[in-house]
N, C-alpha and C positions, 0 to 999 in steps of 0.2 A: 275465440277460445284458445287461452295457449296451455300448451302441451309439450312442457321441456322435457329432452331426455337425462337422465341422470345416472352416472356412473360412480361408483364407490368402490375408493381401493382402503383393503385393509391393512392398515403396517402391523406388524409383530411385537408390538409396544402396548396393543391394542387403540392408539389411536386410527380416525379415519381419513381421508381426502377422497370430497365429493367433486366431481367437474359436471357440472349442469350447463347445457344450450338449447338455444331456442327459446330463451324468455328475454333477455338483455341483448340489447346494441342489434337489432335483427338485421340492419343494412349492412353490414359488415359481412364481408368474405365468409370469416367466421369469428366467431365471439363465443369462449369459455369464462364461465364464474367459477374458479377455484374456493372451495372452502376448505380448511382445518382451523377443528376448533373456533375461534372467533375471530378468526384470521384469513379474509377472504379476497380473493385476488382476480381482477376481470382481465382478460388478455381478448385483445382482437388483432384482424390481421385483415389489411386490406391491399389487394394488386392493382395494378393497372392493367389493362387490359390488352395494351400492346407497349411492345420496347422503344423509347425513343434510335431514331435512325440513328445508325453509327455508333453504339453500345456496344461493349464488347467484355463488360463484367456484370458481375451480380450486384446491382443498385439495391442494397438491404439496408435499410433502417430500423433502429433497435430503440424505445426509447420506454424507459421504466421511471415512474411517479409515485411517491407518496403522498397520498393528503393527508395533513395536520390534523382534520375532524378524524382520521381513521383511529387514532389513539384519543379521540377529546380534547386534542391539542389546537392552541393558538398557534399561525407560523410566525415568527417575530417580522421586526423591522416593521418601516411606518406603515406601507401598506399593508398590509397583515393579512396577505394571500402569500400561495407559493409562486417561486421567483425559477432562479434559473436551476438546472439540476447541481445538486450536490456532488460532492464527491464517490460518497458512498453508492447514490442514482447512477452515478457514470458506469462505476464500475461494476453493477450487476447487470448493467446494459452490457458490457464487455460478456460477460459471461453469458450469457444468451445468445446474443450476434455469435461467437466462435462456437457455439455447440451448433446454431443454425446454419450459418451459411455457407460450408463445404457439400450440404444435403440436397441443394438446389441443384436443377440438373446443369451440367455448364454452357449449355446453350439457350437456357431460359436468363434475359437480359431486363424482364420488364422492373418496372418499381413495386417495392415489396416495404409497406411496414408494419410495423408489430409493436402495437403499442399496451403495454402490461400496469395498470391503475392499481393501487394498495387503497383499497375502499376499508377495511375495519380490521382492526389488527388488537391485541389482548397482552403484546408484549412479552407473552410463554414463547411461542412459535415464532420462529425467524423467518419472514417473507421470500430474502433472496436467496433462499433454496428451492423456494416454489414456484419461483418466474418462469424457469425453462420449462416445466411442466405445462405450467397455464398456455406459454406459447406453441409450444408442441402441441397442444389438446388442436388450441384456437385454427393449427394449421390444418390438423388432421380432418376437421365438423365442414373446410373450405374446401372448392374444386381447385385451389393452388396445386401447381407442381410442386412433389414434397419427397425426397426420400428415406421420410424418417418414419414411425413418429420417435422423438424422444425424451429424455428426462434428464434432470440435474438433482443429485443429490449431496447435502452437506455427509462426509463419516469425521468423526471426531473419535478420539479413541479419549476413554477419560476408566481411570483405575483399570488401564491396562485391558478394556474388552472397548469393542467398535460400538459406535449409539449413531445409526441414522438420522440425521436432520433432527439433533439435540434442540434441546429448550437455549435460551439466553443464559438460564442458571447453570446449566449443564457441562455448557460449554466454557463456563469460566474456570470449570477444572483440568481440563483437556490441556493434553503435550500434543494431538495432532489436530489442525482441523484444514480440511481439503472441500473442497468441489467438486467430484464428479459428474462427467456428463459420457452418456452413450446412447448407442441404437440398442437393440436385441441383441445384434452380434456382437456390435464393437462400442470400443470408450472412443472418443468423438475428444473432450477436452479434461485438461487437470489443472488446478489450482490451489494452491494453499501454500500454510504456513507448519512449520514442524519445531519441535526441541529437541535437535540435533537426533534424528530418529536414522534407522538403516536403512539399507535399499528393499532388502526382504520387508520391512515394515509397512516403509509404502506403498510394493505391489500389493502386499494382504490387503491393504486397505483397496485400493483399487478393486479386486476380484471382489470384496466386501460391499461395495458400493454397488458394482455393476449386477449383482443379482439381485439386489431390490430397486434398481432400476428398470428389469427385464417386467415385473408385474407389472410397475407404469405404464411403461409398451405396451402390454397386453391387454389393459385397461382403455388404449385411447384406440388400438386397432378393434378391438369392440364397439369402445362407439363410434369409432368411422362408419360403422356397418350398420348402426341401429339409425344413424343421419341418413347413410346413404350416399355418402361424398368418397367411395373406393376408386371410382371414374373420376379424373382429374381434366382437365381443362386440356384443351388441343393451345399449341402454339407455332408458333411460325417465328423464329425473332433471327436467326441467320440463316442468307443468303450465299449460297457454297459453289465455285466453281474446280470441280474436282479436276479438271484437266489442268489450271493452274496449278493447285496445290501439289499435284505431281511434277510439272514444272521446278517450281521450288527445290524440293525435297533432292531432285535428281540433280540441281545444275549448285544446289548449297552446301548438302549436308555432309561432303567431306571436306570440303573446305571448314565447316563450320567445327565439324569435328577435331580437325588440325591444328584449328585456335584452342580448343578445349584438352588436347593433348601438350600442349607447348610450355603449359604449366607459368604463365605469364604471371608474375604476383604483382602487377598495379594492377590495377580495377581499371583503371579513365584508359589506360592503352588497350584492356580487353576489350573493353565495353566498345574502343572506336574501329575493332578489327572484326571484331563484330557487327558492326553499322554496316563497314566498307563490302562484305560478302552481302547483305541485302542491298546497298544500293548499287552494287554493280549487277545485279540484278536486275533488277527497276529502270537500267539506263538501255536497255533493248526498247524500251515502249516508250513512247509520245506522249507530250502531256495531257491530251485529250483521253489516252488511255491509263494513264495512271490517275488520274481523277477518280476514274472507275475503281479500277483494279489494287491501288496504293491499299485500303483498310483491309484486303482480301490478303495482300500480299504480306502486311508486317504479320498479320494473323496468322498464316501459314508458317512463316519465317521463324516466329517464336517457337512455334512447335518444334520444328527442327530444332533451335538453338537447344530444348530445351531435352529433346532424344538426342542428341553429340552431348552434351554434358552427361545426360544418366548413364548411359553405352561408355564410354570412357570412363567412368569410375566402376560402374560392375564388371567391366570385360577385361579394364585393366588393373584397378585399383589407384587410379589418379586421378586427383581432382584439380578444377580449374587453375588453380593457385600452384600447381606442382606436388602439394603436400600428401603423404599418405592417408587412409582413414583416419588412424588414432595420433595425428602428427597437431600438436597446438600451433599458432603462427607467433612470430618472435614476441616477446614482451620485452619491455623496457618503462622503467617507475620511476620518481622521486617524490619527495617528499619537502616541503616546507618552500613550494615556488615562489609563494604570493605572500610577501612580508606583512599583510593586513589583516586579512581572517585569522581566528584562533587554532587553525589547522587547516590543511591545504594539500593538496596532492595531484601527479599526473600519474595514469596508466594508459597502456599504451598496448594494444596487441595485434600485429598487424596494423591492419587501417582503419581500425575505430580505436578511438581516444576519448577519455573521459578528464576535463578539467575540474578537481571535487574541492568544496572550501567546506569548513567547518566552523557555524558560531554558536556563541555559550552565551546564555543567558540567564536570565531569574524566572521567578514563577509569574512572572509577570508579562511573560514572552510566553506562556504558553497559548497554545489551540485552543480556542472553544470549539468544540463540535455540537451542533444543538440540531441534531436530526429527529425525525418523526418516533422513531423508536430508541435512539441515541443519545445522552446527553451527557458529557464527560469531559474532559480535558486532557492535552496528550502533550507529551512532556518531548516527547523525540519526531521529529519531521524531518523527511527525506523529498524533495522536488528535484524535477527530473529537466533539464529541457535541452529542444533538441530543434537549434537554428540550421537553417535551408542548408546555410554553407559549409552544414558538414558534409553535405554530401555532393558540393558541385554545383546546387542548383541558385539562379539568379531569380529569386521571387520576393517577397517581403515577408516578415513573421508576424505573423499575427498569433492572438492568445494563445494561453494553454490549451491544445486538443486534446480528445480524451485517448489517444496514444502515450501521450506523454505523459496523464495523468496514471495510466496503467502499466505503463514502464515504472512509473516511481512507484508505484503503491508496490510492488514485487520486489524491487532492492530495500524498502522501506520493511518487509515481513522479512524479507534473508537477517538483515542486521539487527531488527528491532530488540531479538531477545538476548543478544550479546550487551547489550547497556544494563550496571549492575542497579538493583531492584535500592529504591530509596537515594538513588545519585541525585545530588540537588540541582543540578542545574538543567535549564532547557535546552535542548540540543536542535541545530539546523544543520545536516547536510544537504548543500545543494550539489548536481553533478548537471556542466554544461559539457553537452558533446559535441568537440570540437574536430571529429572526424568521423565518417561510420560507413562500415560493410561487413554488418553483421554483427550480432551478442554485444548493440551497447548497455541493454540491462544491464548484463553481467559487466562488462565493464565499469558499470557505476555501482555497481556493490565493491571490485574489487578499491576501485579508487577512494568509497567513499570508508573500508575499512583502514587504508592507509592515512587519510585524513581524518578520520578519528585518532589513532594512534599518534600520529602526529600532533593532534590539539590537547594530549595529554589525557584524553579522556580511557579510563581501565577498562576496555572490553575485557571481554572475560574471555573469547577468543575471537583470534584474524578467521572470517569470511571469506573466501573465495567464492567466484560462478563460473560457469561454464555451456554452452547452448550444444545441442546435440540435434545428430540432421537424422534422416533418411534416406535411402532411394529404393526404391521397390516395386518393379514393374508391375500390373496387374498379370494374373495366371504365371508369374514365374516363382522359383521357391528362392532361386538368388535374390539377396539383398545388400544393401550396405551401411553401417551405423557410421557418419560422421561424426569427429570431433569440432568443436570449434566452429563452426558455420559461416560461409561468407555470404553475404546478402544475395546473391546469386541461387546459395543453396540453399538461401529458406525461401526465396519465389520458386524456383523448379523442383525443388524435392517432396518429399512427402510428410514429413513433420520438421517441427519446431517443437525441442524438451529444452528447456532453463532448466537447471537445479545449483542450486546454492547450498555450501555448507561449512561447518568449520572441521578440525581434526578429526571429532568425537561424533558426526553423523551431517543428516541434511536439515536444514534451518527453512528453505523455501525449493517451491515448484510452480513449475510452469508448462502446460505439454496441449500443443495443438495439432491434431492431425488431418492433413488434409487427401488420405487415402483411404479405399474400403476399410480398412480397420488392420491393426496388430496384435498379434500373438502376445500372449503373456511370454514366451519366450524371450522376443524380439525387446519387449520392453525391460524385462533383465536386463539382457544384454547393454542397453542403452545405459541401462541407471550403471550397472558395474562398470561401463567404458567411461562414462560421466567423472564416478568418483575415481578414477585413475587421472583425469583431465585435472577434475579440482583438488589432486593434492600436489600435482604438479607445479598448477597454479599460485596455490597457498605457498610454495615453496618461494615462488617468485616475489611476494609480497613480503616474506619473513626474513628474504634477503636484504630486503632492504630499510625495512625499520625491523627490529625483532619482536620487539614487545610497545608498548605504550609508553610515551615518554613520562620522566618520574613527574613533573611539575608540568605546569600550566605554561602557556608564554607570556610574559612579563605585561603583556599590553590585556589579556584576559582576564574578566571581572574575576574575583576571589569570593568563595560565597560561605560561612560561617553555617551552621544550625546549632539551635538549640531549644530545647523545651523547659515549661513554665507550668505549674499547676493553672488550671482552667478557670477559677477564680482571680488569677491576672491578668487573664486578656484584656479585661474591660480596662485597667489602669495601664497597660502599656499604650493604647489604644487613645484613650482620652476621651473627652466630649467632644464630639462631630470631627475625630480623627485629630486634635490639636495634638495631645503629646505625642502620637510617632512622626506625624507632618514634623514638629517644632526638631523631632531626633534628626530624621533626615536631611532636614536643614542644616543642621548643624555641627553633623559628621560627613557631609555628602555621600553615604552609602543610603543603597536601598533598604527598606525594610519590611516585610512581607512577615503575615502572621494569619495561623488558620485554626481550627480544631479539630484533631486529629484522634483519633481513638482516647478522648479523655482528654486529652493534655495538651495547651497550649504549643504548635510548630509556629519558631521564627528563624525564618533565614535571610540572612544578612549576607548584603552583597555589597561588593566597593575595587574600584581600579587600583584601591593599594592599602597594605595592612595595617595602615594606622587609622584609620575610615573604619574599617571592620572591630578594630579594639576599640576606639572609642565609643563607639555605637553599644558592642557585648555591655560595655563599662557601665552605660547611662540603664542599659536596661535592669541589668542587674541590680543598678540600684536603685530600681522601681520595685523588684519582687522578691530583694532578698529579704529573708525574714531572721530577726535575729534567735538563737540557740541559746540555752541557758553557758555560761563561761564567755559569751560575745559580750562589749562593751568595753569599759574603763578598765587598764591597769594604770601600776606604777610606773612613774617614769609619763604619761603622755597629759598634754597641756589642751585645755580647752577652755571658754571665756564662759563666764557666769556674774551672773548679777549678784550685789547686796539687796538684799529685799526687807530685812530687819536686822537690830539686835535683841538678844533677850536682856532686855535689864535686868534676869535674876542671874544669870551664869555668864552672860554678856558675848556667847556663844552667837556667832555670825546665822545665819540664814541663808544658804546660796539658792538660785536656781540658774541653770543651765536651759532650762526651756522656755524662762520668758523672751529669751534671745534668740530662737529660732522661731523663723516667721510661721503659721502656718501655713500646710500644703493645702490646696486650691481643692475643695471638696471636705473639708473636715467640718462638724459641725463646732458650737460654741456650748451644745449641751451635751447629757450624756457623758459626760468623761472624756466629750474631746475623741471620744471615737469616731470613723467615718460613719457615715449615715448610711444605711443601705439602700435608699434612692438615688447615692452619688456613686459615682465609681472613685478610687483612693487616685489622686492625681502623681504627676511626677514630681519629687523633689528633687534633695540636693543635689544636683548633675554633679559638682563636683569633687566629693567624697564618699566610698559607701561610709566611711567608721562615722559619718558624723549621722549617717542613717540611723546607726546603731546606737548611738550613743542617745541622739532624739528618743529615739523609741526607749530604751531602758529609763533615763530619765523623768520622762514624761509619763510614764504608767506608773512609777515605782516613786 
C-alpha cells in the first residue's frame, strides 16, 4: 500500500505547488514530484555513502533533463531520442549547483547527485524556476547532510509591479527578470537580466523574492518532519591531526601574512612565495612522513593562506595585489587588432584579458534553438572560451564546459538589449581569454562592447562590468566590500557579485555567496560601490572608441531590406525556389525572404553595392505594379510589329505585345492573365519600363 506524503504551497496569484514523496523512485535518497499546474517536475538525490580517500571538496553533481514527450514533442535529429544536454539544460543546472552546494557541510566530501527530470510541462509555467525547489524538497525527505532547505524563485517585474515565477506570456513583457535563491534567512544566489534598471530596483526585487521564498522553506521543513528525515546521516570523511595543524599555523602564518602585506601585483610570483612558506615547511619531515602528513598539511596551509589574506584586508584595508578596497586594477584597450573579423578588440585589466572579434552575417547565420519548451531563432550570439593557458596551466582543451557556457550566457544578457530592435544582420561575438585572475566575464562584456563599436554595429549604449568581493568573518560586524576581484579573492572570500551596466542603469547580474548569508545593507553597499567601479570603467571604454563607428568595414557583408505585398512572395520565390536561386546567381548577393506581420521581408546581402543594386533592381521588377500616368510618353522608342493594314483608311495596326515573349506561368486563356494555380514568374530582368509598358499594352 503506498501512502505519499503531500505538501501544498499556496502562491498569492492563487496558483498552487504540490511536492509529493513516497510514491516515485523509492530507491533513491530522496525523491520529490513537484507539480504546478500541468507542469510537473521529479527531483531525486542520491549519495554515496562514504568519501573517496583523499577528497577534500564537495563532489556535487547537478544534472537537469527535459523529455520531448513532456510537451507531446518529437526531439529531432535521426535518432529521435534526447541527446546531450542543451544549452538552456546546462544552465539551470548552473543555477541549482550554486544555490546547493555552499549548504553542504565543508567537511562532508562523499559523492552527491541530484538529478531534476521535466516529466509534463503545459508551456504557461516555466520549469527552471522550479528545479531548486524540487531539489531542495528531494534533499530535505533524504538522511543527506543538508543545511538548507531551499528555493529558487524567477521575480519579473512587468507594468512596473513584481510577478513571482511569471507565465512564458508574462514575462515577454518584463524590463526585469532575475533568479532568486535563498534559505529562511538568507539569499544564497542571483541571476538575471535587467533594462538598464537601478540599484534600489534590484534590491526591491531581491527582498521581493526572498519572502515568497521563506513559505517554500516552510513548506519542505514540514515535510521534513511529516518523512521524518530531521536526523541526518553520521559521517566520518576527514581525518584531523590537530597538533599539526597548530604546527602550521604557528611556524607559517606570519610569514604567509607578510606575502599578503607586500602587495605583489604578479599573480605567478605570489603564488610561488606562497608555495616556498609550505614547502619549507614540509622539508623538516621524511618522505616516509610526508606521505602521510603532505594532504593534512596543504589542507592546513590553505587555511592559513586564506586567514593572512582576510586579516590583512579587514585590519588594514590592503589587499593582495596592493590595491585599496574601491581601487580598479590598470586597464588598457584597443580597438580594430585583427584586420579579419568585422570588429575586433583587446581589454585588458590587470591580469585577465579578453581577445573579442565580431562577425556580421544574414538571416541565414541565425541560431535555431529547438528546446522542449522553446523554439525560436536568435539573431545575437555571444561564446565565451576560456583555454588552460590563460592561466599557466599545461593541460589539453578540451570542449566547451559548462563554465564557459555560463560565463557567456551572462555577457550575452549584459549586451543582448543594447542591439537596436529590427538590425538586420546576425551578430557573433566571440571573446577568447587570453589571460585570467579574476572578472574574465566582465572582461568579455567590456571587450565585446568595444568590438561591436568597432564593427560598426549602433549599440544604443557602451556596457561596462565589474565583479565585487567580500570578506566577512563569521561573529564579527567588520567587513569589506571589494572592487574588482582577483582570483585569489573570489576562492578565499565570501562572495562573487558581476553586475553589468550602461550609463542609464544595470542590463545584468550575477551574485554567489559563499557565507551564512548578507544583510540587505551589505548588498547596497556592494551594488552602490559596483556602479561607481562601472562608470569608471565605462569611462575607460569611451576613451577609446566613443561611439560606434559610422560605417561598416569594407570587407563586411552590406545587407539592404525591403518589403513587398504578400501576394509576391510566391513570384519572387519561383517554382521550387527557381526565380530567387536564378537572382542570386546572378547578382552574387544573398537573398532571404519571410512573412512578417502581413508583408512580404527581404533582405539582401552582398560583399559590395552593386550586388545589392542589382539584386533591389531584378526584384522590383518582379513586384512593381504599374499606376495609372506609368507607361509610354513622348519622346521614348520601343519596337512593335505590323500586324495589318486597314484597306478602308489604310491605317497601320501596331502591336507591341506580340514581341514580348511570355513570362513563364501565364496562361494562353482568360486574357493572358496568370492563372491562379501558377505563381506570376520573373520577367524582364533588364528593364522595369519595359515591365510597364508590357503590362499597359497588353491589357489595353
Amino acid at each position: 500500500m503506498i501512502n505519499p506524503i503531500v505538501k501544498t504551497i499556496e502562491l498569492s496569484d492563487g496558483r498552487t505547488i504540490t511536492l509529493e514523496t513516497g510514491k516515485l523512485a523509492k530507491q533513491a535518497d530522496g525523491a520529490v514530484m513537484l507539480r504546478m499546474g500541468n507542469t510537473m517536475l521529479l527531483a531525486t538525490v542520491c549519495a554515496a555513502k562514504d568519501a573517496v580517500p583523499g577528497t577534500d571538496f564537495m563532489p556535487l553533481q547537478v544534472e537537469y533533463k527535459e523529455k520531448y514527450s513532456a510537451f507531446g514533442r518529437f526531439p529531432g535529429g535521426f535518432t529521435k531520442r534526447e541527446g546531450k544536454a542543451s544549452d538552456y539544460e546546462i544552465l539551470t543546472c548552473r543555477l541549482v549547483d550554486r544555490a546547493l552546494r555552499p549548504l553542504f557541510p565543508d567537511n562532508y566530501h562523499a559523492e552527491v547527485y541530484v538529478n531534476i527530470i521535466l516529466f509534463s510541462a503545459d508551456g504557461v509555467d516555466m520549469p527552471d524556476a522550479l528545479a531548486g525547489l524540487a531539489a531542495s524538497a528531494a534533499l530535505a525527505v533524504s538522511d543527506i547532510p543538508f543545511g538548507g532547505p531551499i528555493s529558487e524563485v524567477r521575480v519579473a517585474r512587468i507594468d512596473g509591479q513584481f510577478v513571482i515565477n511569471p507565465t512564458f506570456e508574462q514575462l515577454e513583457r518584463a524590463d526585469m527578470d532575475i533568479m532568486v535563491a535563498a534559505t529562511y534567512e538568507n539569499i544564497m544566489m542571483v541571476e538575471g537580466e535587467m533594462k538598464e534598471v537601478s540599484e534600489q530596483d534590484l534590491l526591491e526585487a531581491m527582498k521581493f523574492a526572498h519572502e515568497a521564498i521563506k513559505v517554500h522553506c516552510k513548506a519542505q521543513m514540514e515535510l521534513m518532519e511529516e518523512v521524518g528525515k530531521v536526523q541526518k546521516r553520521e559521517y566520518c570523511h576527514e581525518e584531523n591531526d590537530e597538533d599539526l595543524r597548530k604546527a602550521v599555523h604557528e611556524a607559517c602564518y606570519a610569514k604567509a601574512y607578510a606575502i599578503a602585506q607586500s602587495g605583489n601585483r604578479n599573480k605567478h610570483e605570489r603564488e610561488d612565495a606562497f608555495t616556498a612558506v609550505c614547502d619549507e615547511f614540509k622539508a623538516q619531515f621524511s618522505d616516509e612522513e610526508l606521505e602521510e602528513k603532505a594532504p593534512l598539511i596543504d589542507r592546513y596551509y590553505h587555511d592559513v593562506e586564506k586567514e593572512a589574506m582576510r586579516r590583512c584586508i579587514l585590519d588594514e584595508g590592503k589587499r593582495l595585489d596592493g590595491r585599496a578596497t574601491t581601487d580598479i586594477r590598470p586597464i588598457w584597450c584597443e580597438v580594430s587588432p585583427l584586420p579579419g573579423p568585422h570588429g575586433s578588440s583587446i581589454f585588458t585589466r590587470g591580469e585577465t584579458q579578453s581577445l573579442s572579434s565580431v562577425t556580421l552575417g544574414t538571416k541565414l547565420d541565425e541560431k535555431i534553438v529547438d528546446d522542449v519548451l522553446d523554439q525560436h531563432k536568435e539573431r545575437f550570439l555571444l561564446h565565451y572560451n576560456f583555454p588552460p593557458f590563460s592561466t599557466g596551466e599545461a593541460k589539453a582543451q578540451r570542449g566547451v564546459g559548462r563554465r564557459e557556457i555560463g560565463h557567456g550566457h551572462l555577457a550575452w544578457r549584459a549586451l543582448k538589449g543594447q542591439i537596436p530592435e529590427g538590425y538586420p544582420y546576425t551578430i557573433r561575438v566571440m571573446s577568447d581569454i587570453l589571460e585570467s585572475n579574476g572578472s574574465s566575464s566582465m572582461a568579455t562584456v567590456c571587450a565585446g562592447t568595444l568590438a561591436l563599436m568597432d564593427a560598426g554595429v549602433p549599440i544604443k549604449h557602451p556596457v561596462s562590468g565589474i565583479a565585487m568581493g567580500l570578506i566577512k568573518n563569521p561573529g564579527e560586524d567588520k567587513y569589506a566590500v571589494l572592487s574588482d576581484i582577483l582570483g585569489d579573492e573570489d576562492h578565499l572570500g565570501d562572495m562573487d557579485f558581476k553586475v553589468t551596466g550602461t550609463c542609464n542603469g544595470i542590463t545584468a547580474t550575477q551574485m554567489d555567496i559563499k557565507c551564512d548569508g548578507l544583510t540587505y545593507d551589505i548588498l547596497e553597499k556592494a551594488l552602490l560601490q559596483a556602479k561607481q567601479g562601472r562608470e569608471y570603467i565605462l569611462g575607460k571604454l569611451t576613451d577609446c572608441i566613443a561611439e560606434p563607428r559610422a560605417d561598416l568595414k569594407p570587407h563586411a557583408p552590406r545587407i539592404e531590406t525591403m518589403t513587398i505585398p504578400k501576394e509576391f512572395i510566391g513570384a519572387v520565390i519561383g517554382p521550387g525556389g527557381k526565380i530567387i536561386q536564378g537572382m542570386q546567381e546572378e547578382t552574387g548577393a544573398t537573398i532571404t525572404i519571410e512573412e512578417i506581420d502581413g508583408v512580404g521581408r527581404i533582405e539582401i546581402a552582398g560583399n559590395n553595392k552593386q550586388s545589392i543594386d542589382d539584386a533591389v533592381r531584378l526584384i522590383k521588377g518582379i513586384v512593381a505594379v504599374p499606376e495609372v500616368g506609368d507607361g509610354l510618353k513622348e519622346g521614348d522608342e520601343i519596337d512593335v510589329k505590323l500586324l495589318d493594314i486597314d484597306p478602308k483608311t489604310g491605317k497601320f495596326k501596331l502591336s507591341h505585345k506580340v514581341l514580348v515573349p511570355k513570362p513563364e506561368g501565364m496562361s494562353e486563356e482568360g486574357n493572358g492573365r496568370p492563372r491562379r494555380d501558377k505563381r506570376p514568374a520573373h520577367r524582364d530582368r533588364n528593364c522595369s519600363l519595359c515591365l510597364f509598358l508590357w503590362l499597359y499594352l497588353y491589357f489595353n
